[in-house]
C-alpha atoms as an extended CHARMM CRD file, in Angstrom:
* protein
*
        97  EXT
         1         1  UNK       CA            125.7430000000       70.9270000000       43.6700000000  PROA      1               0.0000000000
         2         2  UNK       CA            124.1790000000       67.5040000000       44.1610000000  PROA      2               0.0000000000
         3         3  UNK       CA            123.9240000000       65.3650000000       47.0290000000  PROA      3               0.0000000000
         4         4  UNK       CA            123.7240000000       62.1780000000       45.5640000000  PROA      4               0.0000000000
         5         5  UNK       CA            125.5300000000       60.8110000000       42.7200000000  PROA      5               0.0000000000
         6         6  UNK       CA            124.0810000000       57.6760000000       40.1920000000  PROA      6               0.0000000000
         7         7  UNK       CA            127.8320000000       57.9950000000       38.7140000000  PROA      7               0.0000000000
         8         8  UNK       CA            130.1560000000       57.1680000000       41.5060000000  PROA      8               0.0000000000
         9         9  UNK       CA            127.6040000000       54.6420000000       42.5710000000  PROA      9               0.0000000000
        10        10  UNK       CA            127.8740000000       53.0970000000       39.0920000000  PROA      10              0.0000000000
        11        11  UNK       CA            131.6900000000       53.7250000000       38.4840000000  PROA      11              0.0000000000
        12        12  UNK       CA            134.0780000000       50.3180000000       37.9500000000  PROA      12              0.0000000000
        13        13  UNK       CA            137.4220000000       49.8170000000       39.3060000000  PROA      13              0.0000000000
        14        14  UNK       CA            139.3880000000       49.1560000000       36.1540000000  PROA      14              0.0000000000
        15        15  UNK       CA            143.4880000000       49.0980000000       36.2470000000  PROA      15              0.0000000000
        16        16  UNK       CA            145.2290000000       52.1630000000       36.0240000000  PROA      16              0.0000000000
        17        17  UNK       CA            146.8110000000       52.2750000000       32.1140000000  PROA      17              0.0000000000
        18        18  UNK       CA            149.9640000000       53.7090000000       33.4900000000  PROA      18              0.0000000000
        19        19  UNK       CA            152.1550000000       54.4110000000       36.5160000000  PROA      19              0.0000000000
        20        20  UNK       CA            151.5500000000       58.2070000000       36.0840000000  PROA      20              0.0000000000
        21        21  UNK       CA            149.9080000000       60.9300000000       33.3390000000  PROA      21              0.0000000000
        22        22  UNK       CA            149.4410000000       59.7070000000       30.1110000000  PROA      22              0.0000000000
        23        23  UNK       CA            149.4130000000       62.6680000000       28.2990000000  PROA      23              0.0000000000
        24        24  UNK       CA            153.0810000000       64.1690000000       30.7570000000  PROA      24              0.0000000000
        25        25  UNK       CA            154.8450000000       61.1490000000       29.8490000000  PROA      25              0.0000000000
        26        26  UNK       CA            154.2220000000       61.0380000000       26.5190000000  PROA      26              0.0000000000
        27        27  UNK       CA            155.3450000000       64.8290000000       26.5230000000  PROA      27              0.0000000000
        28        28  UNK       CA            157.8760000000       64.7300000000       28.5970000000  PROA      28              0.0000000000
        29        29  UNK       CA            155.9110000000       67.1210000000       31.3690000000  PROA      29              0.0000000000
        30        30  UNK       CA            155.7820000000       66.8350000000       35.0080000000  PROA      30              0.0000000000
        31        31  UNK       CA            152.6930000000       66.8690000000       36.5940000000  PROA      31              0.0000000000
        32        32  UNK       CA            151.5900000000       67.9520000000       40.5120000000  PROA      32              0.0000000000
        33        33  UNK       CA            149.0740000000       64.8770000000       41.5740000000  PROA      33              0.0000000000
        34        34  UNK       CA            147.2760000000       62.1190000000       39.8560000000  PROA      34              0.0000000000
        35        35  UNK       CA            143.7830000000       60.8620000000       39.0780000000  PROA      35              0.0000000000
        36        36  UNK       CA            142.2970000000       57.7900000000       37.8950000000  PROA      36              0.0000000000
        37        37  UNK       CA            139.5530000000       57.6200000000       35.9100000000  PROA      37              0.0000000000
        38        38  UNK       CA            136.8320000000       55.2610000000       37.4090000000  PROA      38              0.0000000000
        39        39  UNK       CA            135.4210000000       54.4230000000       33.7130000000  PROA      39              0.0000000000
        40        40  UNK       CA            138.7160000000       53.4050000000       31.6450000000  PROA      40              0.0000000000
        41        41  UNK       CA            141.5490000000       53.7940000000       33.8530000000  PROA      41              0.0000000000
        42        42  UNK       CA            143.0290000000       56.4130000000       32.3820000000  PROA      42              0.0000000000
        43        43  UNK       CA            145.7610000000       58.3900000000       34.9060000000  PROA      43              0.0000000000
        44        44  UNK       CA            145.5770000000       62.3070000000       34.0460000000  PROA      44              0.0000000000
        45        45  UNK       CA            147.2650000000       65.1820000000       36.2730000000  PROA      45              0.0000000000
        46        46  UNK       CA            145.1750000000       67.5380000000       38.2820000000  PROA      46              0.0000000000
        47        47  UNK       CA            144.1920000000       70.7800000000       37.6400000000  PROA      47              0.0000000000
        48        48  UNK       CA            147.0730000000       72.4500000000       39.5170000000  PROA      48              0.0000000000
        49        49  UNK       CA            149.4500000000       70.8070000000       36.7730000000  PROA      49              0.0000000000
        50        50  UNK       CA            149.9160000000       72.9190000000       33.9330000000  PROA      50              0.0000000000
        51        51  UNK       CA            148.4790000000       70.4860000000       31.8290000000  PROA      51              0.0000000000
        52        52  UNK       CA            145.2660000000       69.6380000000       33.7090000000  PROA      52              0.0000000000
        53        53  UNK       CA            144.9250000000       66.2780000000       32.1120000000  PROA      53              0.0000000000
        54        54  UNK       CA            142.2370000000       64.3760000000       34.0360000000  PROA      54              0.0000000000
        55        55  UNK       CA            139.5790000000       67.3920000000       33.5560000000  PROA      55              0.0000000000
        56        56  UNK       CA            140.7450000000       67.4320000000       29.6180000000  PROA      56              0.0000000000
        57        57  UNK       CA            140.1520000000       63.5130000000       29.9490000000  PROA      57              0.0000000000
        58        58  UNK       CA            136.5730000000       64.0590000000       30.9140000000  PROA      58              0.0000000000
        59        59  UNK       CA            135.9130000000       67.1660000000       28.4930000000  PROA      59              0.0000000000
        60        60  UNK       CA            137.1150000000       64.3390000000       25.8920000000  PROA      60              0.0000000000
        61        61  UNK       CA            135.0470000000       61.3290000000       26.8830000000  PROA      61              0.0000000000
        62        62  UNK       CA            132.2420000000       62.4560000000       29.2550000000  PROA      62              0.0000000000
        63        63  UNK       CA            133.8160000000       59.5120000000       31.7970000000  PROA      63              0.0000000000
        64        64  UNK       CA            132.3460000000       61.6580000000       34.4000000000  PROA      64              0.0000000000
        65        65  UNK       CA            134.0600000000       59.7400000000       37.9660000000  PROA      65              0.0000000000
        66        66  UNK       CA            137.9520000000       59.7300000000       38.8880000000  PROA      66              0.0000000000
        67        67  UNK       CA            139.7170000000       58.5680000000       41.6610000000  PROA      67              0.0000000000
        68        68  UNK       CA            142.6380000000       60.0480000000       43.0680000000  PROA      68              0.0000000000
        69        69  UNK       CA            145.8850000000       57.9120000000       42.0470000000  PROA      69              0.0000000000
        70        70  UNK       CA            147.7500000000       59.4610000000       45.1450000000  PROA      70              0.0000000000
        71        71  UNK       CA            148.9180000000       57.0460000000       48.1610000000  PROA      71              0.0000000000
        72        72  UNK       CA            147.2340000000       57.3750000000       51.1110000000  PROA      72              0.0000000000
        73        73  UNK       CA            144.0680000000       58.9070000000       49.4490000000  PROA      73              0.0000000000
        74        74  UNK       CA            141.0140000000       57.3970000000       48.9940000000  PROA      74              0.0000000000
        75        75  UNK       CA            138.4270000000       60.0690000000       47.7340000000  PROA      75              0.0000000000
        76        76  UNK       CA            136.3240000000       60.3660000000       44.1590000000  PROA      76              0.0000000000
        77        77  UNK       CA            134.9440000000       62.8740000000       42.5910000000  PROA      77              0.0000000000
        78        78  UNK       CA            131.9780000000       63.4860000000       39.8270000000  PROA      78              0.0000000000
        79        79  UNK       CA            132.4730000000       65.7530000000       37.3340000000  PROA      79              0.0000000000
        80        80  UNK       CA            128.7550000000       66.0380000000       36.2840000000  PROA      80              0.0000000000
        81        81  UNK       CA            127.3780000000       66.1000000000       39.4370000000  PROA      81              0.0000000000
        82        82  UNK       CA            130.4240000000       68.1480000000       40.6390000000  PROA      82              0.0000000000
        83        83  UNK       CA            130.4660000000       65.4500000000       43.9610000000  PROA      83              0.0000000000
        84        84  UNK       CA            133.6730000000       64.7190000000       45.9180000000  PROA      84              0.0000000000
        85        85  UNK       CA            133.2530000000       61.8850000000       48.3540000000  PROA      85              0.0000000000
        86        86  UNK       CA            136.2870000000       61.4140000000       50.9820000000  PROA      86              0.0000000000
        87        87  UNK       CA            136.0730000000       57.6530000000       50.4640000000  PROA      87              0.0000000000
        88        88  UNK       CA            134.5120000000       55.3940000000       47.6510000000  PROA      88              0.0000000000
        89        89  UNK       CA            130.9320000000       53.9060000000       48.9780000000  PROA      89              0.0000000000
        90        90  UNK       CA            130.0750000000       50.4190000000       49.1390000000  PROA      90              0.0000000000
        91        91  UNK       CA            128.4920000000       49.4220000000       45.7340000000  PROA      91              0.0000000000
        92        92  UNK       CA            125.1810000000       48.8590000000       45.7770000000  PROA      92              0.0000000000
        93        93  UNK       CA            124.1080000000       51.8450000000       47.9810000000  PROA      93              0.0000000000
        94        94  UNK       CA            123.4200000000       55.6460000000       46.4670000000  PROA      94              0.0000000000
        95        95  UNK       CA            126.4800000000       57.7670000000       46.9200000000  PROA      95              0.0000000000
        96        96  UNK       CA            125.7280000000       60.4380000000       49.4990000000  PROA      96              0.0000000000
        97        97  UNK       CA            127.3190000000       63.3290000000       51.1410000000  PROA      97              0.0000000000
């Protein structure tokens, strides 16, 4: 596992597309928790939905950084670099553990 991350250092801050998973509401699924993706904006469900959107998401696209899209919570996580950071760094600085 790495101890720095290039990605979460680089990732943007777009607008979430929607309010919760894409993919559930479309379907008509529920989902457990939410994540943002850091690249797009994209909001998937976590991997203990049953539809695991967010991970698909990044399978799909390669947009390797979300966000959790939960109140209260602040951390990010790097799929690539398989990094989870409690809270978002300052840009500018490498992302660290």
């Amino acid at each position: 596992m790495a101890t720095e991350c290039k990605h979460i250092e680089q990732a943007g801050n777009p607008e979430a597309r929607t309010d919760g998973c894409e993919e559930c509401l479309k379907m008509g699924a529920q989902w457990v928790h939410l994540r943002r993706c850091l690249e797009c904006g994209h909001v998937g469900c976590c991997d203990s939905s049953q539809n695991k959107h967010a991970t698909k998401h990044f399978h799909q696209t390669k947009h390797p950084v979300i966000q959790s899209f939960e109140p209260g919570e602040t951390w990010v996580w790097c799929f690539e670099d398989r990094l989870m950071l409690d809270d978002r760094p300052e840009q500018g600085g490498p992302a660290r553990v």
